[in-house]
Gaussian input, Z-matrix of N, CA and C with variables (Angstrom, degrees):
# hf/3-21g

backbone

0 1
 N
 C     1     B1
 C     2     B2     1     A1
 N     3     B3     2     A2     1     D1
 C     4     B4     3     A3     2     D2
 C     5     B5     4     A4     3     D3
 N     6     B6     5     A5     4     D4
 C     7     B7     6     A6     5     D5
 C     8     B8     7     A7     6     D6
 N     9     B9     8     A8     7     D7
 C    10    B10     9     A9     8     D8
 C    11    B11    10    A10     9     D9
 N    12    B12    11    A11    10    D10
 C    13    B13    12    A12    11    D11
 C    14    B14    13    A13    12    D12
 N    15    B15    14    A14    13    D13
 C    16    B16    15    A15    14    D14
 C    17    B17    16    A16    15    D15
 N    18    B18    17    A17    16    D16
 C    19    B19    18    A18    17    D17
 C    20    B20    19    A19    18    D18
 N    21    B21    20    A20    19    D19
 C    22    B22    21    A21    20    D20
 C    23    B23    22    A22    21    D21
 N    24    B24    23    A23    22    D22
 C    25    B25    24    A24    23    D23
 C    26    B26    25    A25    24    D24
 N    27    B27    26    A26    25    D25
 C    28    B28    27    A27    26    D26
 C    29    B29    28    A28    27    D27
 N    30    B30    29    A29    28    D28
 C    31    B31    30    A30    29    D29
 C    32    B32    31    A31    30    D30
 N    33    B33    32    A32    31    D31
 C    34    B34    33    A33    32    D32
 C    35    B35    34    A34    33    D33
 N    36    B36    35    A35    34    D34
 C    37    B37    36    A36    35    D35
 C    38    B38    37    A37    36    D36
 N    39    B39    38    A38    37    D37
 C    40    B40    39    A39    38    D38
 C    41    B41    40    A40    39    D39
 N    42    B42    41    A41    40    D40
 C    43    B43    42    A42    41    D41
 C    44    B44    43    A43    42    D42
 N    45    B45    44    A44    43    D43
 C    46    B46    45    A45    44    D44
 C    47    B47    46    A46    45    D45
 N    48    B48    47    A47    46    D46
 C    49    B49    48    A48    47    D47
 C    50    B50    49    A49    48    D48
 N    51    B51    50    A50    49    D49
 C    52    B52    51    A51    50    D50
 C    53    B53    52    A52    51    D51
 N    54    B54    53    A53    52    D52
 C    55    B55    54    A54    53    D53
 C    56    B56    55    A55    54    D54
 N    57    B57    56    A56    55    D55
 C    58    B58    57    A57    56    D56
 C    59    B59    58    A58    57    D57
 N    60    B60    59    A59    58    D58
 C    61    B61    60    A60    59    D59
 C    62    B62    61    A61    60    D60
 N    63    B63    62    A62    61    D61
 C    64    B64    63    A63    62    D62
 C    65    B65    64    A64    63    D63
 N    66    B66    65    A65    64    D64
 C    67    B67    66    A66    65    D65
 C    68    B68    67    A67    66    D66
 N    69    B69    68    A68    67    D67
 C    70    B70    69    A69    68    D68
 C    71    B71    70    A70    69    D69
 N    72    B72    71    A71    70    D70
 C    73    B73    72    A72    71    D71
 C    74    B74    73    A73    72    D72
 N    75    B75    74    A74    73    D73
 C    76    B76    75    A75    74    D74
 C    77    B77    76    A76    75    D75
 N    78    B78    77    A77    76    D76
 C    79    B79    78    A78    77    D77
 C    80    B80    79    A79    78    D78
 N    81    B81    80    A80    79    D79
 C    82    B82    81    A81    80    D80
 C    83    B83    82    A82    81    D81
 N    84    B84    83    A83    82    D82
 C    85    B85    84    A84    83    D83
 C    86    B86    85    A85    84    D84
 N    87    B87    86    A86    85    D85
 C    88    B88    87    A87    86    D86
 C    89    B89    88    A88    87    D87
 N    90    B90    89    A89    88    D88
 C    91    B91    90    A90    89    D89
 C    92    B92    91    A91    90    D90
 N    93    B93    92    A92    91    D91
 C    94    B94    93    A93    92    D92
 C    95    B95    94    A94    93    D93
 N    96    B96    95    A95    94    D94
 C    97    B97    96    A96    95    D95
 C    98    B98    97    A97    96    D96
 N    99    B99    98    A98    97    D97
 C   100   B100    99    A99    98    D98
 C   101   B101   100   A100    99    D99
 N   102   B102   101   A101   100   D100
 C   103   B103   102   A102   101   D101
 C   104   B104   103   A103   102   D102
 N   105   B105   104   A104   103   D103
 C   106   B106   105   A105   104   D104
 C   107   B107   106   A106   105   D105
 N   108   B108   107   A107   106   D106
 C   109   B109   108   A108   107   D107
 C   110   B110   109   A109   108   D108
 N   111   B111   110   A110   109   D109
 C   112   B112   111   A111   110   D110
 C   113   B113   112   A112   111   D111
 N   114   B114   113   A113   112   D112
 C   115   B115   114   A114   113   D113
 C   116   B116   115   A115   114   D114
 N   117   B117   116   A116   115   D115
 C   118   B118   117   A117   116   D116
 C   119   B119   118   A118   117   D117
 N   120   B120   119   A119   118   D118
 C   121   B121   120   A120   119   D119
 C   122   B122   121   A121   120   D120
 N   123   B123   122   A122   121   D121
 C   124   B124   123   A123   122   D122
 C   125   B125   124   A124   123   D123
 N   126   B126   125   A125   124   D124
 C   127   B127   126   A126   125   D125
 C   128   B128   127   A127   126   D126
 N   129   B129   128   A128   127   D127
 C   130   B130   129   A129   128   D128
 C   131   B131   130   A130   129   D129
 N   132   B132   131   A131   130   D130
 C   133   B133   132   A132   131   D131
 C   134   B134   133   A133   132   D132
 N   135   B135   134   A134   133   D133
 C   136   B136   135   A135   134   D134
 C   137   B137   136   A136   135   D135
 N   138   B138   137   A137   136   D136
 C   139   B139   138   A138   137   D137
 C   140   B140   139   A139   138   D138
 N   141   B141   140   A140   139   D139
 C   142   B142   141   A141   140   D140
 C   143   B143   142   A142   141   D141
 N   144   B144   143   A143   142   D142
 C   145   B145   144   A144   143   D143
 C   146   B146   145   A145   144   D144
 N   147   B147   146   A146   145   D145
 C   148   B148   147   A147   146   D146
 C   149   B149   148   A148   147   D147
 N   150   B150   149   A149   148   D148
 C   151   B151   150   A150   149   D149
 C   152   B152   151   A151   150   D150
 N   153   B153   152   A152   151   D151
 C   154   B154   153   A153   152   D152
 C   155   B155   154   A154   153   D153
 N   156   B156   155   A155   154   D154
 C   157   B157   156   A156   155   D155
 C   158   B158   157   A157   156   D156
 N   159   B159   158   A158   157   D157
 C   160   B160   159   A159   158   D158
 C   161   B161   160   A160   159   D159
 N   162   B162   161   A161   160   D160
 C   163   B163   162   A162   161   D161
 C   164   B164   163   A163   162   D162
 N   165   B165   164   A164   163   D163
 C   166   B166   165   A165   164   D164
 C   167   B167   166   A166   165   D165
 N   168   B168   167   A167   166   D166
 C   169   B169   168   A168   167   D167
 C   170   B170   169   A169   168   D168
 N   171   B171   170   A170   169   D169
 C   172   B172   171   A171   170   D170
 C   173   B173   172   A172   171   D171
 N   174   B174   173   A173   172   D172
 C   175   B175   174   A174   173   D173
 C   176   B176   175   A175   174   D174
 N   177   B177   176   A176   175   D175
 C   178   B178   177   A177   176   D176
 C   179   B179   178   A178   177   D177
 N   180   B180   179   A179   178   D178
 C   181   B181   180   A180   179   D179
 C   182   B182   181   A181   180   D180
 N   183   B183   182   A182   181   D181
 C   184   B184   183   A183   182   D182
 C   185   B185   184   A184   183   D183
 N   186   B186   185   A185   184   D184
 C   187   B187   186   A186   185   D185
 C   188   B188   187   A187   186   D186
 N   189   B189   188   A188   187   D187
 C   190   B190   189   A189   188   D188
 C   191   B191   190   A190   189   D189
 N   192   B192   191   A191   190   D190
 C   193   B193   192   A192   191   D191
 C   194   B194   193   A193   192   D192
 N   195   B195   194   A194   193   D193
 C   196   B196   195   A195   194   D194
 C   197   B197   196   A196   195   D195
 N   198   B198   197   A197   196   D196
 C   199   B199   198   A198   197   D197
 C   200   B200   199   A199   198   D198
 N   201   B201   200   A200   199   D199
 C   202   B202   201   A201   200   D200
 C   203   B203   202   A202   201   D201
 N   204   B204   203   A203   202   D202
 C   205   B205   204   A204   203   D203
 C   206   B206   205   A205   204   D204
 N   207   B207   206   A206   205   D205
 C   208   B208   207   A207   206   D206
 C   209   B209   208   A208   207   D207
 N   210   B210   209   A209   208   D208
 C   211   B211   210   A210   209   D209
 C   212   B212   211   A211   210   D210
 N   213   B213   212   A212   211   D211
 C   214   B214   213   A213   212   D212
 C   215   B215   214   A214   213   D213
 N   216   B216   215   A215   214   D214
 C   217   B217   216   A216   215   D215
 C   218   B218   217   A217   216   D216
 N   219   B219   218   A218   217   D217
 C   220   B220   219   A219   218   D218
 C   221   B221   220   A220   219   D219
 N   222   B222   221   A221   220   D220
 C   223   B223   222   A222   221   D221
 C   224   B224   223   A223   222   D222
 N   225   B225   224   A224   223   D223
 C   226   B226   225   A225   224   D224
 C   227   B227   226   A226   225   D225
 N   228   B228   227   A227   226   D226
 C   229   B229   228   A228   227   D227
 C   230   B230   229   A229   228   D228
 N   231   B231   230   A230   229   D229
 C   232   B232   231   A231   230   D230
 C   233   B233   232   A232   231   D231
 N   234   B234   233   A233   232   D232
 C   235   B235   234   A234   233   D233
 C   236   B236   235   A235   234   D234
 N   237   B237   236   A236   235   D235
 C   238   B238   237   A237   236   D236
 C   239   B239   238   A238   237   D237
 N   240   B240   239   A239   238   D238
 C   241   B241   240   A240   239   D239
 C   242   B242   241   A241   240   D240
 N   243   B243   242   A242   241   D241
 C   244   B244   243   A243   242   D242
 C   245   B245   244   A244   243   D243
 N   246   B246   245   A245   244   D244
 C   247   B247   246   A246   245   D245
 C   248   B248   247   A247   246   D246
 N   249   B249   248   A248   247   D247
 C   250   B250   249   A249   248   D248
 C   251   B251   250   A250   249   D249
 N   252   B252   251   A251   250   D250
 C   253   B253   252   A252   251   D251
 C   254   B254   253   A253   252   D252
 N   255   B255   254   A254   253   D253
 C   256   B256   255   A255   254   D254
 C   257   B257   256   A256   255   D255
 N   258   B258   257   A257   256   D256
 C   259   B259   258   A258   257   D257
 C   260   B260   259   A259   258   D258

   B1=1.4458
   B2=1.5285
   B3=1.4959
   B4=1.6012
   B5=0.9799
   B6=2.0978
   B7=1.7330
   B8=1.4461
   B9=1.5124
   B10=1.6221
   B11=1.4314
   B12=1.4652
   B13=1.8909
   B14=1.4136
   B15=1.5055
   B16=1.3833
   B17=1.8973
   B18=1.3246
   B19=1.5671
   B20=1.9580
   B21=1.5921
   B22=1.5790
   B23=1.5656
   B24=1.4577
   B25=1.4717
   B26=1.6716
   B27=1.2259
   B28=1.5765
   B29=1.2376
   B30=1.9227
   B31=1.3366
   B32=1.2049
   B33=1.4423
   B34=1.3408
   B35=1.3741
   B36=1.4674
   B37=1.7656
   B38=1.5862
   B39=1.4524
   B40=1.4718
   B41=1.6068
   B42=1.2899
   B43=0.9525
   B44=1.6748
   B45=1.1126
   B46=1.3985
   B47=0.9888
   B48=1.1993
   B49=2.2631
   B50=1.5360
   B51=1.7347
   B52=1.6236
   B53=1.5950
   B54=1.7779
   B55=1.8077
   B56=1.9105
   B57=1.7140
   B58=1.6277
   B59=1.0168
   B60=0.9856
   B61=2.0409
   B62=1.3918
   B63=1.1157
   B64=1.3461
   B65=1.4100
   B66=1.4542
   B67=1.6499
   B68=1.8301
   B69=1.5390
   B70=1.6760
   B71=1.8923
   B72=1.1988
   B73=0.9706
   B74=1.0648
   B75=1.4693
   B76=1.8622
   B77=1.4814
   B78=1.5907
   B79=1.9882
   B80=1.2755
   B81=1.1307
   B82=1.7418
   B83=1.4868
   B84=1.7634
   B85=1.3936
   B86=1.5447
   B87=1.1977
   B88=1.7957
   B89=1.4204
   B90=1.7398
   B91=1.2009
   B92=1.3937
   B93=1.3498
   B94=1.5311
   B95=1.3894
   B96=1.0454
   B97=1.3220
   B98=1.1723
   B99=1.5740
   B100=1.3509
   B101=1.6483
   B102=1.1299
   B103=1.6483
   B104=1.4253
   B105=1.6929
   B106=1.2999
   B107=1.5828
   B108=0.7953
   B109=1.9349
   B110=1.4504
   B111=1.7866
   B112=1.6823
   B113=1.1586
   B114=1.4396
   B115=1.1910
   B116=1.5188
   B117=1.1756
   B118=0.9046
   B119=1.3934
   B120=1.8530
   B121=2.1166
   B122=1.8019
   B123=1.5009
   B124=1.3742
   B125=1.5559
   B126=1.3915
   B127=1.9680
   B128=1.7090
   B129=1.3167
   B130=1.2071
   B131=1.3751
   B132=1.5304
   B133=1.3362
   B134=1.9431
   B135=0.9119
   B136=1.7450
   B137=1.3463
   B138=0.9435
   B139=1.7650
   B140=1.4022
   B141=1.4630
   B142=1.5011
   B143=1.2138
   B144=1.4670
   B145=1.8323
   B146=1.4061
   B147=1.4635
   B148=1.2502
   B149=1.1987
   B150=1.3166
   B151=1.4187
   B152=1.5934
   B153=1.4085
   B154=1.4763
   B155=1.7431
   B156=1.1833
   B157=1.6060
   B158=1.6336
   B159=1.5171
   B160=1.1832
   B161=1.3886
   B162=1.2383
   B163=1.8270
   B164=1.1352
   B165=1.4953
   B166=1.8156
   B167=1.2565
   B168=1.4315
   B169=1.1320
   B170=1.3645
   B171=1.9671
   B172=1.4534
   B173=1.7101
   B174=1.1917
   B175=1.5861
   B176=1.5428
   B177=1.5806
   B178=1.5361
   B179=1.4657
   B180=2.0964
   B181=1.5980
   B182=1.0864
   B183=1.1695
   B184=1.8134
   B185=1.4123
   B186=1.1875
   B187=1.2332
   B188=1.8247
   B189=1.4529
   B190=1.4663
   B191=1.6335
   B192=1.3348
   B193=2.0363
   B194=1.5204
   B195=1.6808
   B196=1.5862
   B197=1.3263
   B198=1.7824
   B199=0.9324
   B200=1.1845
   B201=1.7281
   B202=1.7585
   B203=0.8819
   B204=1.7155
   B205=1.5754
   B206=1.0921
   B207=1.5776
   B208=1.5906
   B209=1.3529
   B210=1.3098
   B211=1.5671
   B212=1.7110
   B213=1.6966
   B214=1.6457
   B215=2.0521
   B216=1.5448
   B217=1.4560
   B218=1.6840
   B219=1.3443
   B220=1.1286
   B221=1.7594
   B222=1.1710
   B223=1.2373
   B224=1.5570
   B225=1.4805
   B226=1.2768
   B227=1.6061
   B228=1.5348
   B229=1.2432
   B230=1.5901
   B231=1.2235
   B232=1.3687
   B233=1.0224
   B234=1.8298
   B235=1.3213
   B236=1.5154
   B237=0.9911
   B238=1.7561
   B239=1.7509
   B240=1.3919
   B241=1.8488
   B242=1.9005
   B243=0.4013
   B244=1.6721
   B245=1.4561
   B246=1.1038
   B247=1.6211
   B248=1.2481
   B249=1.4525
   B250=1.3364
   B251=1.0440
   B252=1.9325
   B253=1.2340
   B254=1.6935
   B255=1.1254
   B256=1.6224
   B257=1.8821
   B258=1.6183
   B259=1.6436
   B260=1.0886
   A1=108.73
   A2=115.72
   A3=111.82
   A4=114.42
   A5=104.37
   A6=97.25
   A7=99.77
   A8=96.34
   A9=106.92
   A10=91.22
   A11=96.97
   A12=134.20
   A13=91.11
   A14=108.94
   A15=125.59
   A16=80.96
   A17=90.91
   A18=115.56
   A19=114.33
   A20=85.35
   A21=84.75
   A22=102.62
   A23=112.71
   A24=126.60
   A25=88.94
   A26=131.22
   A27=138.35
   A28=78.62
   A29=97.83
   A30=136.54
   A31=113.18
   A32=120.98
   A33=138.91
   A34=85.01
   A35=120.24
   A36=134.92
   A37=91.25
   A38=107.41
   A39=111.39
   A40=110.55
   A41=114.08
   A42=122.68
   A43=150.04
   A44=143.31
   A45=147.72
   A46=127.78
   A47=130.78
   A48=121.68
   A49=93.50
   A50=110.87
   A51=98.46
   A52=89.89
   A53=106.72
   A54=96.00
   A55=75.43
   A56=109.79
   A57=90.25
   A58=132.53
   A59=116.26
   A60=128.57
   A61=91.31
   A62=156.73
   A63=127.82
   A64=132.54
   A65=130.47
   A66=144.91
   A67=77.27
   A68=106.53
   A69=125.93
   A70=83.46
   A71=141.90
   A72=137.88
   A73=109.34
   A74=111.01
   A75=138.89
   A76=91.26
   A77=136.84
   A78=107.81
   A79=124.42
   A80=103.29
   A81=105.93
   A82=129.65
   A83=100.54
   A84=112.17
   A85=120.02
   A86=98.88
   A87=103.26
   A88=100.54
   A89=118.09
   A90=125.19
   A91=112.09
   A92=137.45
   A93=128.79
   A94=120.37
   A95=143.03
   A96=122.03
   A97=139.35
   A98=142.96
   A99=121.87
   A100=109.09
   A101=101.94
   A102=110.14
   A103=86.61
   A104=122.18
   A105=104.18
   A106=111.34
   A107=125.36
   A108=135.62
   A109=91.16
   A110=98.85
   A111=101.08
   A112=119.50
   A113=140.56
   A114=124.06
   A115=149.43
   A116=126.05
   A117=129.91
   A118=121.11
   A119=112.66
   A120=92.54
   A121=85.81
   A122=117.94
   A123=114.23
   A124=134.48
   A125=76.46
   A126=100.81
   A127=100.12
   A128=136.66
   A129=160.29
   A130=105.41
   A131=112.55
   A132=131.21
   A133=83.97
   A134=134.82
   A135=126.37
   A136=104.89
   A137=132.78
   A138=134.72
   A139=115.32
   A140=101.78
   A141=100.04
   A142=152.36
   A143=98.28
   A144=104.33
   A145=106.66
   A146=133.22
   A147=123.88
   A148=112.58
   A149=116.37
   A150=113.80
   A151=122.91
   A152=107.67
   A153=111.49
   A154=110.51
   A155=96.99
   A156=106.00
   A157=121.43
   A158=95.49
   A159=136.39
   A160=121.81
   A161=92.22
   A162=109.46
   A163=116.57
   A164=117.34
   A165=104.58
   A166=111.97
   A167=134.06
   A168=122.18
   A169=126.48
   A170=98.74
   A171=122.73
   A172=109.99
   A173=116.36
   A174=108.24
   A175=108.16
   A176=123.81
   A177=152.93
   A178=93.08
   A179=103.21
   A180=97.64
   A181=93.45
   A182=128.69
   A183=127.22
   A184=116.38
   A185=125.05
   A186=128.07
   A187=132.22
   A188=90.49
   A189=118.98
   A190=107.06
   A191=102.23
   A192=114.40
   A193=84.29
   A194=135.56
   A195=89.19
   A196=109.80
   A197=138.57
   A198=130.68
   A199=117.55
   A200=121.98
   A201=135.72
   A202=99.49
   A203=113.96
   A204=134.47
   A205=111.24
   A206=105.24
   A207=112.47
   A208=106.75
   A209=138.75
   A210=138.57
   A211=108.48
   A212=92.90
   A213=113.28
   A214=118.17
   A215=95.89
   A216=99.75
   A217=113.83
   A218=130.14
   A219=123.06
   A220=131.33
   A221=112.14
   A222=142.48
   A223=111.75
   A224=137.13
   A225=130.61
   A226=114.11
   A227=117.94
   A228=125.81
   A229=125.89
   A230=126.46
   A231=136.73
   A232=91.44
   A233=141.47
   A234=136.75
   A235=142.80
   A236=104.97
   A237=122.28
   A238=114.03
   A239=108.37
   A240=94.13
   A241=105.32
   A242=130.43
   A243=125.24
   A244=106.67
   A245=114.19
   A246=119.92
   A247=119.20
   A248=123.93
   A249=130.63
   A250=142.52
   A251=142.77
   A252=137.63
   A253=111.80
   A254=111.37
   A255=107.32
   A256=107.64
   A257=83.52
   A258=88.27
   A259=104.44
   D1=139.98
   D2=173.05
   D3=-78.56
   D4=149.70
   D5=173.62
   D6=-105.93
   D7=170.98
   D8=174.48
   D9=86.45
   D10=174.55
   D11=-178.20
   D12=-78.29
   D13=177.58
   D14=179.37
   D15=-116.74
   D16=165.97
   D17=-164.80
   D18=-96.21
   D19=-41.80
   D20=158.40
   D21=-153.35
   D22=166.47
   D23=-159.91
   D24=-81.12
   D25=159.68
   D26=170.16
   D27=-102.36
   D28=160.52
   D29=-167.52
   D30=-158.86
   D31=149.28
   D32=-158.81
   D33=-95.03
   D34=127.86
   D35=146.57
   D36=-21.53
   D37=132.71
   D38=153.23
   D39=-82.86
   D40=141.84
   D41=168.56
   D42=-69.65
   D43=82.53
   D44=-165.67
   D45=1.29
   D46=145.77
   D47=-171.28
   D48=-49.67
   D49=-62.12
   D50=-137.44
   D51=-106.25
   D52=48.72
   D53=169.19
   D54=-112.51
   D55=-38.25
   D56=176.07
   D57=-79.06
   D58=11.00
   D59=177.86
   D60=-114.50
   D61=-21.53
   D62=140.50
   D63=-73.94
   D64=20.64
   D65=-128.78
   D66=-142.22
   D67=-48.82
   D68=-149.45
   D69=-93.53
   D70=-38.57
   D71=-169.41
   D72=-64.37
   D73=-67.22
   D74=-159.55
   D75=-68.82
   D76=-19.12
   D77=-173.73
   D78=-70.94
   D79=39.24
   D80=-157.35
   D81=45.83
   D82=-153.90
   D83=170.27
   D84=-74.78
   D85=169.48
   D86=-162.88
   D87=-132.98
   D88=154.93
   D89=-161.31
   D90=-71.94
   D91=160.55
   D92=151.55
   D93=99.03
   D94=136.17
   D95=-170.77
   D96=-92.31
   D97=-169.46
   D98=-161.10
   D99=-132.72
   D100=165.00
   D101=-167.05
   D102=-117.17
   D103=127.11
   D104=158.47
   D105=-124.34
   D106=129.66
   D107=174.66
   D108=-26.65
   D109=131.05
   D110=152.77
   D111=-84.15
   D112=138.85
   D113=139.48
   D114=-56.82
   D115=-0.95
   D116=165.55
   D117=-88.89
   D118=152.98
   D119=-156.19
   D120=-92.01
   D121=-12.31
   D122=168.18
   D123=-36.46
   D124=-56.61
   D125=-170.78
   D126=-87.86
   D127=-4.93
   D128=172.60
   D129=-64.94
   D130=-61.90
   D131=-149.03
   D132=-99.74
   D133=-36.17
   D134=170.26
   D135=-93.93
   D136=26.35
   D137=138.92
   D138=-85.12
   D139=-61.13
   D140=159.86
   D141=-66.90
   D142=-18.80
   D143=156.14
   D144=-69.42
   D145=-52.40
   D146=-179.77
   D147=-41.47
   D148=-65.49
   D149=-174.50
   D150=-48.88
   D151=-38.37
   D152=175.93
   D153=-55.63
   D154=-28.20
   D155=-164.60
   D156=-74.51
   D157=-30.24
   D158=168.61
   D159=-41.93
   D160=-68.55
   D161=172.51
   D162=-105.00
   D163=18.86
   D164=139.93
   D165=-104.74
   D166=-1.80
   D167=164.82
   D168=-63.93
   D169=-53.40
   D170=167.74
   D171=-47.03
   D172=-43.71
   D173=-177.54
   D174=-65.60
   D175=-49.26
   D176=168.60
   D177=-14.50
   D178=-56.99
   D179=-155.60
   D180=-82.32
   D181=-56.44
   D182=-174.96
   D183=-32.27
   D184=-54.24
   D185=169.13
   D186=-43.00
   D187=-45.76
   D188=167.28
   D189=-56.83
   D190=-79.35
   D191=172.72
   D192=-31.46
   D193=-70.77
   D194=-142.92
   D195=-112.70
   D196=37.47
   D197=151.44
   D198=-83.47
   D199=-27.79
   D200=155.18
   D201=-20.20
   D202=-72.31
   D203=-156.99
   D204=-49.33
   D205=-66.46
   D206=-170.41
   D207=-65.00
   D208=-34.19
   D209=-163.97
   D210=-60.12
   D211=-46.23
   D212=179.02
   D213=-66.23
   D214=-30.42
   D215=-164.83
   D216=-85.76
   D217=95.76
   D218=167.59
   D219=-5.02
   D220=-51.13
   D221=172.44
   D222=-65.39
   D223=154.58
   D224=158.46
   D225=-87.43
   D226=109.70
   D227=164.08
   D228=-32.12
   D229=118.60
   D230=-168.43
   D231=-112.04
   D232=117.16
   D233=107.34
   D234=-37.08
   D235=130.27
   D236=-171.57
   D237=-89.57
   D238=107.75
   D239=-163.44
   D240=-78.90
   D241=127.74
   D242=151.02
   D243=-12.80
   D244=121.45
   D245=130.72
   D246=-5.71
   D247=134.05
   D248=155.62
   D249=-81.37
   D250=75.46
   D251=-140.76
   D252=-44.56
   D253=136.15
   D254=170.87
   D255=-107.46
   D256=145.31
   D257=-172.42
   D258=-108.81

């Protein structure tokens, strides 16, 4: 049996651009579904109204839920902010 540490760790050959871009090609399909860009600036511009519409409703209700809340709760209602993503 050897004594002592080894001097440096062994390592796998890195592998070539286009052996991993064919590695990245060949794993098939992938879970979840997909969003694809319209092209048209029509259907562009009513994605984005939806969406705008979306989250003023969603804010609309939130707002609603917690002045109910707070109006009803003896206590003054404390909101909890989210976390701040770190980049």
């Amino acid at each position: 049996m050897a004594q002592g540490q080894r001097k440096f760790q062994a390592q796998k050959p890195a592998k070539s651009k286009a052996a991993a871009a064919a590695s990245e090609r060949s794993r098939g399909p992938r879970k979840g579904g997909r969003v694809i860009a319209p092209k048209k600036a029509r259907v562009v511009q009513q994605r984005k109204l939806k969406k705008d519409l979306e989250v003023g409703i969603r804010k609309k209700i939130e707002h609603d839920v917690v002045m109910k809340a707070s109006s009803s709760l003896p206590k003054k209602l404390a909101l909890l902010k989210a976390p701040a993503k770190k980049k």
